[in-house]
VOBARO-753157 format. One line per 8 residues: number of its first residue (from 1); for each residue x, y, z of N, C-alpha, C. Coordinates in steps of 0.2 Angstrom, whole numbers, plus 5000, padded with zeros to 4 digits. Example, Ala and Ser with C-alpha at 12.3 -4.5 7.8 and 13.67 -1.06 7.14 Angstrom:
1> 5066 4972 5039 5062 4978 5039 5066 4984 5039; 5064 4989 5035 5068 4995 5036 5064 5000 5039 $
***
This chain:
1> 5004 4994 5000 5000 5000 5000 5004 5006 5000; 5008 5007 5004 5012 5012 5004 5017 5014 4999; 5018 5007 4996 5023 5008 4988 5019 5011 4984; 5010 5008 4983 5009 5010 4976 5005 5019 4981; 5005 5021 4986 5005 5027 4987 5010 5033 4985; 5016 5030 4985 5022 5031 4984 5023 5034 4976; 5019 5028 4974 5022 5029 4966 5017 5032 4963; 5010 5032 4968 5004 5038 4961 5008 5043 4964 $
9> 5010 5044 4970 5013 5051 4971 5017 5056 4966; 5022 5050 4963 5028 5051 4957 5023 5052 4953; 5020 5049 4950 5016 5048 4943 5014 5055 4943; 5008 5058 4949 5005 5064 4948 5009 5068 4947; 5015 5070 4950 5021 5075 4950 5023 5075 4942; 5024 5069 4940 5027 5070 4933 5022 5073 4929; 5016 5071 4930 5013 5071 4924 5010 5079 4924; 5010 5082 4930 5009 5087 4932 5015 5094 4929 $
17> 5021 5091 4929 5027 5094 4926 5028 5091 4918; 5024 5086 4914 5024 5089 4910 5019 5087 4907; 5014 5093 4907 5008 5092 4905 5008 5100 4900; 5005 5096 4895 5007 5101 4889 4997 5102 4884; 4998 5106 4883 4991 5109 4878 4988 5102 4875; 4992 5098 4871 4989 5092 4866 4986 5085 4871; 4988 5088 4878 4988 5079 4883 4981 5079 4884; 4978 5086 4884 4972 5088 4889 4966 5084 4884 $
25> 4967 5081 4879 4963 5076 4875 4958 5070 4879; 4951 5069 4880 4950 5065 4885 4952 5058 4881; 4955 5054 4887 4958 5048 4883 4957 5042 4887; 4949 5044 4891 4946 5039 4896 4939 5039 4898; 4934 5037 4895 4927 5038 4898 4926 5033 4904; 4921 5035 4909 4917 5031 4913 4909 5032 4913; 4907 5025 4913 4897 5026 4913 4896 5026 4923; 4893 5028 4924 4886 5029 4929 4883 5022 4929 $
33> 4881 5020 4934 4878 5012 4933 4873 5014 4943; 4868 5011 4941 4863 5012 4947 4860 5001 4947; 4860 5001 4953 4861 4995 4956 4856 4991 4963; 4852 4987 4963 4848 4986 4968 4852 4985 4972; 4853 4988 4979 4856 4985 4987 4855 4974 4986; 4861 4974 4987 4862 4967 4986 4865 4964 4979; 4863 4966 4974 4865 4968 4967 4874 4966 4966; 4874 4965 4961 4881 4965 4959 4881 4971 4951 $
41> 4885 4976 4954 4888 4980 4949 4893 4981 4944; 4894 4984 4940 4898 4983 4934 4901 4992 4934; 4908 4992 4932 4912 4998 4935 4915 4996 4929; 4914 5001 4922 4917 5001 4916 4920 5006 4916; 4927 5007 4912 4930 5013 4908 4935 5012 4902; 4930 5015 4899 4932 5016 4891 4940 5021 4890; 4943 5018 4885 4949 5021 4886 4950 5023 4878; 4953 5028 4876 4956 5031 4867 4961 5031 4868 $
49> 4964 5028 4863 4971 5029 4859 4977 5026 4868; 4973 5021 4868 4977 5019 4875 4984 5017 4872; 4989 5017 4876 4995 5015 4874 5000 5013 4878; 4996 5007 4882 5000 5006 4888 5001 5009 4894; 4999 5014 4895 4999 5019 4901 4997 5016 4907; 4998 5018 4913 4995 5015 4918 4988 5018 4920; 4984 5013 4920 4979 5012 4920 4977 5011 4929; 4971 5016 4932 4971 5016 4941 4965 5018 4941 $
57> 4961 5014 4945 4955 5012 4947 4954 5014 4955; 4949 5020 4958 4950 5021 4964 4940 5017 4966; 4941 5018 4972 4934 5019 4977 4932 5027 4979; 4927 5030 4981 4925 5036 4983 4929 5036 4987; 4932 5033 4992 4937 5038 4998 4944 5036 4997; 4946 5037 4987 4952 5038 4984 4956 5032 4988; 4956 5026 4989 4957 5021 4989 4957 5016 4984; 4964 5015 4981 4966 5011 4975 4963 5004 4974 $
65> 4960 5004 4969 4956 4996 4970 4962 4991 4965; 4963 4994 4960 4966 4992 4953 4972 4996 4951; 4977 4994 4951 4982 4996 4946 4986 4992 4941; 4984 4995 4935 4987 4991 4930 4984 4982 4929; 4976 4980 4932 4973 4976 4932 4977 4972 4938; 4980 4975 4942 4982 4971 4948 4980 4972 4953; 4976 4969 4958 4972 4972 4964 4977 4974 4970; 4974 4980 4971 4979 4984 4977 4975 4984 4984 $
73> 4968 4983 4984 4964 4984 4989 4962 4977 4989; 4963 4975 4998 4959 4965 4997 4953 4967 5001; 4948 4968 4996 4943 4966 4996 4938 4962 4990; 4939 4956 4992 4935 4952 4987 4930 4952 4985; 4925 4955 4985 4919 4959 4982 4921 4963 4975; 4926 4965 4976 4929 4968 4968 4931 4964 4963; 4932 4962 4958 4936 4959 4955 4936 4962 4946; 4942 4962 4944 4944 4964 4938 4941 4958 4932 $
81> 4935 4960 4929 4934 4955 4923 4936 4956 4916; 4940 4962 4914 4940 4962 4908 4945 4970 4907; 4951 4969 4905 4957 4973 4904 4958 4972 4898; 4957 4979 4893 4958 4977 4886 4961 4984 4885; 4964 4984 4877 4966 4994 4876 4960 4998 4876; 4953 4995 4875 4947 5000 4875 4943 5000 4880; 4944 4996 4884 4939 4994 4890 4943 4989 4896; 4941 4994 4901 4942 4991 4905 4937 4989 4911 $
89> 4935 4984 4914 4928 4981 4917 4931 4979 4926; 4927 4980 4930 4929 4978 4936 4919 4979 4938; 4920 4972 4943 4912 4971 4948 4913 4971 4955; 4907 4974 4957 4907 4974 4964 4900 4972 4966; 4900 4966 4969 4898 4960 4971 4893 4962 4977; 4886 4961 4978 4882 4961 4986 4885 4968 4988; 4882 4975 4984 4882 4981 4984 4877 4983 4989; 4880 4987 4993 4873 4991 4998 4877 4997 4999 $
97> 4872 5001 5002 4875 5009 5002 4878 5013 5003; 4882 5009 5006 4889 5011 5008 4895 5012 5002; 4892 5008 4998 4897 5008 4991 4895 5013 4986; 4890 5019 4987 4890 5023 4982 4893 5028 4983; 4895 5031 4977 4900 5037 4975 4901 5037 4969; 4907 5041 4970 4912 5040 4964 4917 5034 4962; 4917 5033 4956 4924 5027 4956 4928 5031 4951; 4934 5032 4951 4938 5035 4947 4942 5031 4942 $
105> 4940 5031 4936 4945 5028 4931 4952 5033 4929; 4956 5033 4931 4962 5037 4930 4968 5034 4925; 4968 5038 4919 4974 5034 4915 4979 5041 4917; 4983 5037 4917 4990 5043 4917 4995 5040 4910; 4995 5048 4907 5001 5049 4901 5006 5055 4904; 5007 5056 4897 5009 5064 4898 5005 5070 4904; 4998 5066 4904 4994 5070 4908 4989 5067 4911; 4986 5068 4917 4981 5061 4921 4975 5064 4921 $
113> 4973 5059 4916 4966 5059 4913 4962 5055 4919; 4955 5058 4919 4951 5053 4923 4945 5055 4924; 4941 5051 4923 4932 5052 4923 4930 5047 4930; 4924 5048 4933 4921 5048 4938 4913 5043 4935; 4916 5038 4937 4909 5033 4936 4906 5032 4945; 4898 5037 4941 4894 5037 4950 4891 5030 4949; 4890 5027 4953 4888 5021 4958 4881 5023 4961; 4878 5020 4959 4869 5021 4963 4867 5017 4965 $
121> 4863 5018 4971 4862 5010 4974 4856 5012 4976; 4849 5009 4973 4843 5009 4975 4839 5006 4980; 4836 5005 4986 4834 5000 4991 4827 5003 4990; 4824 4994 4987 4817 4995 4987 4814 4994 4993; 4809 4994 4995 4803 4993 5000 4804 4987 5002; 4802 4984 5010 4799 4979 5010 4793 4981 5011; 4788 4974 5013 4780 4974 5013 4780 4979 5019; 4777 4985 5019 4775 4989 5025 4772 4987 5029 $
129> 4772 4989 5037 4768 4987 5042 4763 4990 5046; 4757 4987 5046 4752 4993 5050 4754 4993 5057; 4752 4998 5060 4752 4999 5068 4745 5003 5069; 4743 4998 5073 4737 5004 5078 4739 5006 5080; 4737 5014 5081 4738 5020 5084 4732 5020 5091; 4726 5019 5089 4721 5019 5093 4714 5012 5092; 4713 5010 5095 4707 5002 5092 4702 5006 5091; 4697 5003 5088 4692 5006 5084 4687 5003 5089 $
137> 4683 5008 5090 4678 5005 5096 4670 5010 5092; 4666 5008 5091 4659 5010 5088 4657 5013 5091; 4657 5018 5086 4655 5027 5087 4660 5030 5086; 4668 5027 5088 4674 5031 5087 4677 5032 5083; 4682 5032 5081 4689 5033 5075 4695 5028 5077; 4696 5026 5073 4702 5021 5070 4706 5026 5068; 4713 5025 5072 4721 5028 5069 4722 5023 5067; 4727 5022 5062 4730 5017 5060 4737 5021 5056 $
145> 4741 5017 5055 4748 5020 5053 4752 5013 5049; 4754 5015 5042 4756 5012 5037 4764 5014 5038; 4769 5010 5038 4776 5012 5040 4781 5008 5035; 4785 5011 5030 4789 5008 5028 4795 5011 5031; 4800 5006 5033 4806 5006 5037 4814 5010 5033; 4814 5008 5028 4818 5008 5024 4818 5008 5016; 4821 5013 5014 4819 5012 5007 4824 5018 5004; 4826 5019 4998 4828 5023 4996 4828 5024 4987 $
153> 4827 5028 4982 4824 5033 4987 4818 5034 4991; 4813 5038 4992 4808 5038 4997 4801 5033 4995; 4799 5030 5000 4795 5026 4996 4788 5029 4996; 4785 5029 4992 4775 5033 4990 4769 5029 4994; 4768 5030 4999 4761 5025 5004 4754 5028 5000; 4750 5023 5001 4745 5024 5000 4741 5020 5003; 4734 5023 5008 4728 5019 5011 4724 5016 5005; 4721 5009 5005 4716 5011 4998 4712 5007 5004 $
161> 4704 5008 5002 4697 5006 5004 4693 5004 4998; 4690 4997 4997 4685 4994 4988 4688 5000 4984; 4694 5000 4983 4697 5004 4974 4696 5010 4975; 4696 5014 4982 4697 5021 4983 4702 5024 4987; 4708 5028 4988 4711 5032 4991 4707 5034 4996; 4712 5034 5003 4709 5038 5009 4715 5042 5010; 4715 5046 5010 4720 5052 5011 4724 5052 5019; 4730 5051 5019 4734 5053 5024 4740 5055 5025 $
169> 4740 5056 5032 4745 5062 5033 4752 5058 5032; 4758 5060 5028 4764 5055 5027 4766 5059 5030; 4772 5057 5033 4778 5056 5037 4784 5054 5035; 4791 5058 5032 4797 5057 5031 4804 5059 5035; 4807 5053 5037 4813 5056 5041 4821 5051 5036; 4824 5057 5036 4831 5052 5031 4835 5050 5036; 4836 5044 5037 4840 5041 5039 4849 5041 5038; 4853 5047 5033 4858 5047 5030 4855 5046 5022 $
177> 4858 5038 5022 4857 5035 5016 4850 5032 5012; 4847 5031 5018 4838 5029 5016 4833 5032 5018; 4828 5031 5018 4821 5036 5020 4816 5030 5023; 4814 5035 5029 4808 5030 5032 4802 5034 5032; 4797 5030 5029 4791 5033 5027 4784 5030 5032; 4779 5035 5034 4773 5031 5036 4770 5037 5036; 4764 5034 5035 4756 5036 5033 4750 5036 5036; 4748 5041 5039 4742 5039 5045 4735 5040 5044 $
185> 4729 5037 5046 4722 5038 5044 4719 5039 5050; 4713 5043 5050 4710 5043 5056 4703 5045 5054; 4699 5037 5055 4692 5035 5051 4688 5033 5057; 4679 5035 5055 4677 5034 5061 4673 5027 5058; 4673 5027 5064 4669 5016 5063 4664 5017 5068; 4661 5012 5064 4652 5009 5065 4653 4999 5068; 4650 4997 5069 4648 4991 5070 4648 4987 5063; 4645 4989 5058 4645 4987 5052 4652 4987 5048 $
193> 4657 4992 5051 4663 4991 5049 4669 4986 5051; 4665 4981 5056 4671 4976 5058 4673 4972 5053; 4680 4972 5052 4682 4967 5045 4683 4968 5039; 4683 4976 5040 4683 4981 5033 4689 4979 5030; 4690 4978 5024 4697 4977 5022 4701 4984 5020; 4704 4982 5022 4711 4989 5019 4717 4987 5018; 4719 4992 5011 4727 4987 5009 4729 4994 5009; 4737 4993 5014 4741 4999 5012 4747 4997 5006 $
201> 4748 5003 5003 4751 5002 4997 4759 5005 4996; 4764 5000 4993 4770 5003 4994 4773 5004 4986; 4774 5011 4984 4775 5012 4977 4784 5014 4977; 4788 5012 4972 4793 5012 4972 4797 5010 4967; 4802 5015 4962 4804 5017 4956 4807 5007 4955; 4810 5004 4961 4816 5000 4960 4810 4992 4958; 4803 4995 4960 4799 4987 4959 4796 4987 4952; 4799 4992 4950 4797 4991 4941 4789 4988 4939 $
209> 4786 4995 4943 4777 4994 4942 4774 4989 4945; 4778 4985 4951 4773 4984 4956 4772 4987 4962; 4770 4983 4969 4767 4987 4972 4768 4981 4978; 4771 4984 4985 4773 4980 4989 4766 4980 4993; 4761 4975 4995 4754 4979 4998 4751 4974 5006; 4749 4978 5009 4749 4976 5015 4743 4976 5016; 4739 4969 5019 4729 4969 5018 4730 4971 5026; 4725 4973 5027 4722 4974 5035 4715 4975 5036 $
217> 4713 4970 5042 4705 4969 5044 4704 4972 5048; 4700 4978 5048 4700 4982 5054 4696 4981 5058; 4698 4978 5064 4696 4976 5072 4691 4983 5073; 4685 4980 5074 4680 4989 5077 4677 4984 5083; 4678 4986 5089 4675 4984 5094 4667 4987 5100; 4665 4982 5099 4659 4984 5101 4653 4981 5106; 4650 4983 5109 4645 4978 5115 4642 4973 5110; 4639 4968 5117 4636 4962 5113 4628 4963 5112 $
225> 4625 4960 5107 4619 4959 5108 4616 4952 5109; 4611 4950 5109 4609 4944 5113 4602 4945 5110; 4600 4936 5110 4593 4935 5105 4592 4929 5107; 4588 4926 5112 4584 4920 5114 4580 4915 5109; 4582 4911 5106 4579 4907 5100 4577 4903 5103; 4570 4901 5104 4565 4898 5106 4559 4893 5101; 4556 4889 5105 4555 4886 5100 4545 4888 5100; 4542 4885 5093 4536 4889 5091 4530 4883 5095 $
233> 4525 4886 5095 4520 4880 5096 4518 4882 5105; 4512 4879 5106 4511 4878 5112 4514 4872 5118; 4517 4874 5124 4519 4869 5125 4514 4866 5135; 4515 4861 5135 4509 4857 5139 4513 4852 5142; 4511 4851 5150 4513 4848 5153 4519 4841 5152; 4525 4840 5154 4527 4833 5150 4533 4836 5146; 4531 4841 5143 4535 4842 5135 4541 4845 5139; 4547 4845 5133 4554 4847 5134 4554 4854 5131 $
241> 4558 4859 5134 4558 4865 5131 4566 4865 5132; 4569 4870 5126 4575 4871 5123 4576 4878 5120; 4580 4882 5124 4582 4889 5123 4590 4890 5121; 4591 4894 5114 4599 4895 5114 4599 4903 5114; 4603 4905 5117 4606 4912 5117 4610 4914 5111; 4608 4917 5106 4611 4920 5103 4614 4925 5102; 4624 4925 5103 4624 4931 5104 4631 4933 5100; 4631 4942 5098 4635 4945 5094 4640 4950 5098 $
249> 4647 4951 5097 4649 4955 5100 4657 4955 5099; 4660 4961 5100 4668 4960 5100 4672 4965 5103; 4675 4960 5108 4674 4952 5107 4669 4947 5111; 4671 4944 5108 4664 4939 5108 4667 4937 5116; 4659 4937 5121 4657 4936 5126 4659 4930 5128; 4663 4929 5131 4665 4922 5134 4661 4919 5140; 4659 4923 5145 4654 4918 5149 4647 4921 5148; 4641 4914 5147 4634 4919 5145 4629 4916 5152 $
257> 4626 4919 5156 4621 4919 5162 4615 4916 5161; 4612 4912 5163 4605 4911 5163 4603 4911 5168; 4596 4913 5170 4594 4914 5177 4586 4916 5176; 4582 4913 5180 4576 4915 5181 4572 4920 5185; 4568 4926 5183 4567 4932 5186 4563 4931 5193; 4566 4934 5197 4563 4932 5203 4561 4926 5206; 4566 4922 5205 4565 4911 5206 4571 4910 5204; 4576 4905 5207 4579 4899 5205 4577 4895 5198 $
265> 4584 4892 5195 4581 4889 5191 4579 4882 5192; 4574 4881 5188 4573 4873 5189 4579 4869 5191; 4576 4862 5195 4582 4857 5194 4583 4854 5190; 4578 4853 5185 4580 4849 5179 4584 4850 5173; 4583 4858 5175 4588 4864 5169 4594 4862 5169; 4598 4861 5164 4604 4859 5161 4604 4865 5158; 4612 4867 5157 4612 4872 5153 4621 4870 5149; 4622 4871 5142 4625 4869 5137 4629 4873 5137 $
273> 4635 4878 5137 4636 4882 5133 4629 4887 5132; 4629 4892 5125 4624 4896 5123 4617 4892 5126; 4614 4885 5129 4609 4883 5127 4606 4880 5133; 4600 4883 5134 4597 4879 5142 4590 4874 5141; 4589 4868 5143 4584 4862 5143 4583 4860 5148; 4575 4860 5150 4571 4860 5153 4567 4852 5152; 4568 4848 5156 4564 4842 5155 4558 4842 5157; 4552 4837 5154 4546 4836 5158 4545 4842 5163 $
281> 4542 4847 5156 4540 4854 5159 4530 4851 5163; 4530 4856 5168 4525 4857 5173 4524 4863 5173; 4518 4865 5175 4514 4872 5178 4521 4878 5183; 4525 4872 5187 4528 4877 5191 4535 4879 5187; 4537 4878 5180 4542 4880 5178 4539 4886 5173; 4531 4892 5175 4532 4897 5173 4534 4902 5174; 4537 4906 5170 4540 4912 5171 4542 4915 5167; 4549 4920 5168 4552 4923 5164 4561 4921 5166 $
289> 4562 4920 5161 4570 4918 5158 4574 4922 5154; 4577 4924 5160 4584 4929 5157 4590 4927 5152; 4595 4928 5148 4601 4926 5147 4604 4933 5145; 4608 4934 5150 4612 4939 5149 4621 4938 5147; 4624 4943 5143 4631 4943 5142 4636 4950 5142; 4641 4950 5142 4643 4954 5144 4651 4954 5141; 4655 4961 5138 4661 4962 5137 4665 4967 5141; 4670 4969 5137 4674 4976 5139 4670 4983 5138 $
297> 4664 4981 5131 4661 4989 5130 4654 4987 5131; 4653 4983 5136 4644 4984 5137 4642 4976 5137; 4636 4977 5141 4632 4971 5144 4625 4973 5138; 4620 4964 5140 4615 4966 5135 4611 4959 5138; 4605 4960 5137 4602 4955 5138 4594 4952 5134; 4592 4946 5134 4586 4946 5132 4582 4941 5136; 4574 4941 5136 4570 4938 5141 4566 4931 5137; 4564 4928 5140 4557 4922 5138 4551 4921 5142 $
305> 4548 4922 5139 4542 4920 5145 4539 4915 5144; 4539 4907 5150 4536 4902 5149 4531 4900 5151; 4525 4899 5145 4519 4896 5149 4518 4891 5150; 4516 4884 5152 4517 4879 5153 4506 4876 5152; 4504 4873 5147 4497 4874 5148 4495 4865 5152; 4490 4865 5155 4487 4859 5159 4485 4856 5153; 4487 4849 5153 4483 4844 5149 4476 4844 5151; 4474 4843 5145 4466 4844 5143 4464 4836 5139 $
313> 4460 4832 5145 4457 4826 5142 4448 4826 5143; 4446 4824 5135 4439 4828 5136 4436 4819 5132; 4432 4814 5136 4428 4810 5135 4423 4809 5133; 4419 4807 5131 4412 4808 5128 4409 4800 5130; 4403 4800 5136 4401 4795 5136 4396 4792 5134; 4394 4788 5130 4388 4784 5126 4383 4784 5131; 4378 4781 5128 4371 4778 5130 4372 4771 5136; 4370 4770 5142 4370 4763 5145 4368 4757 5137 $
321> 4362 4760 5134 4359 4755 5130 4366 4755 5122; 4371 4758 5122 4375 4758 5117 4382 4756 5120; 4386 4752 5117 4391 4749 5118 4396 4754 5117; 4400 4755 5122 4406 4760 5124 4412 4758 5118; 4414 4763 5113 4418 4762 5109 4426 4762 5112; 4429 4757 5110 4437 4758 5113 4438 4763 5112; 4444 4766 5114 4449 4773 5115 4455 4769 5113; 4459 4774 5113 4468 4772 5114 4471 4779 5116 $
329> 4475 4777 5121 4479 4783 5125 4484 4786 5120; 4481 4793 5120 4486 4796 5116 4493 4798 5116; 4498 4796 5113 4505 4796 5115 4508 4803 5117; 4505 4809 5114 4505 4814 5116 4502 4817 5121; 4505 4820 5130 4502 4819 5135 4497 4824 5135; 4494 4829 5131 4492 4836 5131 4487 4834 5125; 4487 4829 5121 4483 4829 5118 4475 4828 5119; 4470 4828 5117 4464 4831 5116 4460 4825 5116 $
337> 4456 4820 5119 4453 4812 5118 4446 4813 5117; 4442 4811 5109 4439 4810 5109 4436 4805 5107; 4429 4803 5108 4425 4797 5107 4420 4797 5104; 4416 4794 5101 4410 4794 5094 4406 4788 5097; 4398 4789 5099 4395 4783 5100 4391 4781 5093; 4387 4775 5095 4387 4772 5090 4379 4777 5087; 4374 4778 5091 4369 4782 5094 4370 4789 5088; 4365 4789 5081 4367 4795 5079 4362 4803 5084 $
345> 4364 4806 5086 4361 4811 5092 4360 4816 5088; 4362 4818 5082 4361 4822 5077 4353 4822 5075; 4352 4815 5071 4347 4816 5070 4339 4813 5074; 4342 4811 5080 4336 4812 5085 4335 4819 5086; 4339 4823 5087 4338 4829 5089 4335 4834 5082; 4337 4833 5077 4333 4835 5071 4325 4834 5071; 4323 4827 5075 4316 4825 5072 4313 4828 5077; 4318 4828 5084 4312 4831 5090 4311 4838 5089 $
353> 4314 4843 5084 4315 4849 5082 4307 4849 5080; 4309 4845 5074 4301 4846 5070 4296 4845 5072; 4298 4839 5076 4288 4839 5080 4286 4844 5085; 4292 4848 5089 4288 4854 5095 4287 4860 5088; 4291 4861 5083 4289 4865 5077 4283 4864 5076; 4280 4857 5073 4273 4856 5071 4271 4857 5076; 4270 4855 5081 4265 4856 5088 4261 4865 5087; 4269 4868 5088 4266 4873 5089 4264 4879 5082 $
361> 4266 4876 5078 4260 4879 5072 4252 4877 5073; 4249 4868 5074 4245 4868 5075 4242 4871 5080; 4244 4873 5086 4240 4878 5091 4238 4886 5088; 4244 4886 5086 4242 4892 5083 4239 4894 5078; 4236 4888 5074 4233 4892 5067 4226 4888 5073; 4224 4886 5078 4219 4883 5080 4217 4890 5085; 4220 4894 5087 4217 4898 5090 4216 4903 5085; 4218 4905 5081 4217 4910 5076 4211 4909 5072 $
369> 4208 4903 5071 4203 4900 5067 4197 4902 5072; 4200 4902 5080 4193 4900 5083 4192 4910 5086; 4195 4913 5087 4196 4920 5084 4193 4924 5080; 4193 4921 5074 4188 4924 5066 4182 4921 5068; 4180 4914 5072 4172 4912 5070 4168 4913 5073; 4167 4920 5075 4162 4924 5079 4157 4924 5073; 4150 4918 5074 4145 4921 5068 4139 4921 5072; 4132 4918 5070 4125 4919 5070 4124 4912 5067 $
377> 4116 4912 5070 4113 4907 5065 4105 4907 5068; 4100 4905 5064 4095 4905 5066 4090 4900 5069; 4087 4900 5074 4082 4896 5075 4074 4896 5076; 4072 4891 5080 4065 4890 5079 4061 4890 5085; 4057 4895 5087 4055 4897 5093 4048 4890 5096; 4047 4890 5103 4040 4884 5103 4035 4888 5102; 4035 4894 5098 4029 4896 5096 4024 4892 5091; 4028 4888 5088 4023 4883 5082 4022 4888 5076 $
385> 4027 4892 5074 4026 4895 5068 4031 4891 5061; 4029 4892 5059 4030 4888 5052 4037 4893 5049; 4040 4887 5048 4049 4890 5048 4046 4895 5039; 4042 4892 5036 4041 4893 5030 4037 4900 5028; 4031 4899 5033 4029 4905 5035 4032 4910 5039; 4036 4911 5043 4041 4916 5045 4044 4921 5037; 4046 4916 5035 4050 4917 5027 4047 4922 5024; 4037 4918 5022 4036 4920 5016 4035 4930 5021 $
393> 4032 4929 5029 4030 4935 5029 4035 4939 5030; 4040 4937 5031 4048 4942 5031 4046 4945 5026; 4047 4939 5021 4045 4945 5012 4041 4949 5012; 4035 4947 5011 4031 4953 5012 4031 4957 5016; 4035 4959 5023 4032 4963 5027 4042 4967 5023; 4045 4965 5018 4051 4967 5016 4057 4969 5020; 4056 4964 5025 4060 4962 5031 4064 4954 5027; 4073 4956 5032 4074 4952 5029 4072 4945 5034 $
401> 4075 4938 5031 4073 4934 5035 4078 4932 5039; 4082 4938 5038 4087 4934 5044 4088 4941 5049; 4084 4945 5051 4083 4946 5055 4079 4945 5061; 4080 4937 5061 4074 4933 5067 4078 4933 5072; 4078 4930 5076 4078 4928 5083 4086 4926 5082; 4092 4929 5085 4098 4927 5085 4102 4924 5093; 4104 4919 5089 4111 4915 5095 4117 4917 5094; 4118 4921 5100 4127 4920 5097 4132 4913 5102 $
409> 4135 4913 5097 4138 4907 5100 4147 4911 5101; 4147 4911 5107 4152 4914 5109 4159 4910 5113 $
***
């Protein structure tokens, strides 16, 4: 190191003492090359009208890598690939940011020529990370914060919500060499928003048109509700009743209550998890049945109310003179027992309808007739007159003949 220190030393002095108007010719290009962190880079310079000169290769902090294709610097990450009179090639191997600058290709003639190949080293994105700022509790607002750690150059966030942009406030701090980016939203949430999806987006020149993207399920927390699912129908002594708690919430309520209003619960009451049954229900298991549950943001309850109805058994018994028809015990303890005689009761009672009907029509057109037959009629006095002679002198005397002697018959 200190020889070839030594000898750029002489070289530059020479070349400096004789350095004349025709040397000033550029007689060495260098290209620019840009590189993804981890990358292997390629470090060219072109050379004109080369002529054996020596040829010298630096790092930005003017540390010799190459002289004359022979390596001066041991670091094995560089290596000389390609020493010709128009090119000259050296790589540097698992580049990170530390390695960018300048590199100097320097030919020395009569006069020391040299161009500067910049070195660029681009660090994409990783997948960005959410952070809750604040939990989302219904009614309130969700913070949420989108963080890319590292990236150079800076990397572009973005909230998206179903194919729309939510706007947030960015955040850039440069780290030296790289930039640390994140992005904040503050949204208000409902109950209906738990499980919203949301992707944050990481935009960056080095992913060549993708998109590094981060989904998130936004947690909204909220009290429980509670729904008693019960069963339909009426129910009657004997029967088995079966109640579940149905219930919503988050987070979801881990122990759920049952209890009876004003009463212990039955002894027969078993209860499942969400679900309580009641065996060979009776009259004394009426009432009202609570199931209550409970979170971190509220308690909630719902009720039942149990009527339990008396079996009802209704017989019908025949005539002594008709033969009592078998029954069969109904499997159903509440069921309803009917019986049919043989005896039609129907229509005895149609017939005996119609005779108090006639009965009392004939009374009635018999008092009505006797009503209208208010008449007269004539007789025949012990006077000994001649029914005929009465007649003729009725005539004559121009009297009628039925103005004789009247009976009423009352």
């Amino acid at each position: 190191t200190i020889f070839f220190s030594l000898w750029f030393f002489l070289a530059s002095l020479y070349a400096h003492q004789s350095f004349s108007p025709t040397a000033r010719c550029q007689a060495v290009q260098a290209e620019n090359v840009t590189v993804l962190e981890g990358g292997t880079a390629q470090i060219s310079c072109r050379l004109q009208n080369y002529d054996g000169s020596i040829v010298v290769i630096q790092n930005p902090r003017r540390q010799t890598l190459f002289f004359n294709g022979t390596r001066a610097l041991k670091d094995d990450r560089f290596q000389m690939v390609l020493f010709t009179q128009r090119l000259v090639r050296i790589t540097l191997t698992n580049v990170s940011v530390s390695d960018e600058g300048g590199y100097f290709c320097q030919l020395y003639t009569d006069a020391t020529h040299h161009q500067v190949a910049t070195l660029s080293v681009s660090v994409p994105p990783e997948t960005p990370t959410v952070e809750v700022k604040q939990e989302a509790v219904e009614g309130g607002e969700a913070e949420l914060t989108c963080v890319s750690p590292r990236s150079k150059p800076a990397t572009t966030l973005r909230w998206m919500h179903n194919g729309r942009e939510i706007p947030g406030v960015v955040s850039q701090q440069d780290n030296g060499k790289t930039f640390s980016v994140s992005s904040t939203i503050r949204i208000p949430v409902e109950r209906k928003d738990n499980g919203a999806a949301l992707n944050c987006e990481a935009i960056h020149p080095a992913l060549s048109g993708q998109k590094r993207v981060r989904h998130y399920r936004l947690d909204v927390y909220f009290a429980p509700t509670v729904r008693i699912v019960s069963p339909t129908g009426i129910l009657r002594e004997g029967d088995s009743l079966s109640l579940t708690c149905s219930i919503t919430g988050n987070p979801l309520p881990r122990d759920i209550l049952w209890s009876k209003i004003n009463d212990t619960l039955p002894e027969r009451a078993e209860i499942s998890g969400p679900t309580l049954q009641i065996s060979r229900l009776s009259q004394s298991h009426n009432g009202t049945y609570l199931c209550q549950a409970q979170n971190n943001f509220g308690r909630a309850a719902d009720h039942y109310t149990l009527l339990v109805y008396e079996n009802v058994s209704v017989t019908t018994m025949a005539p002594t003179t008709s033969p009592i028809q078998p029954t069969s015990t109904p499997t159903n303890p509440g069921a309803v027992v009917e019986t049919h005689s043989a005896v039609p009761y129907a229509v005895i009672g149609g017939v005996l309808a119609l005779l108090v009907f006639t009965v009392i029509c004939v009374l009635i057109v018999t008092i009505w007739c006797s009503v209208r037959q208010k008449g007269s009629y004539l007789t025949h006095e012990a006077s000994g007159l001649d029914e005929h002679g009465e007649v003729q002198e009725a005539f004559l005397n121009g009297n009628d003949a039925s103005q004789g002697k009247k009976e009423y018959l009352l």
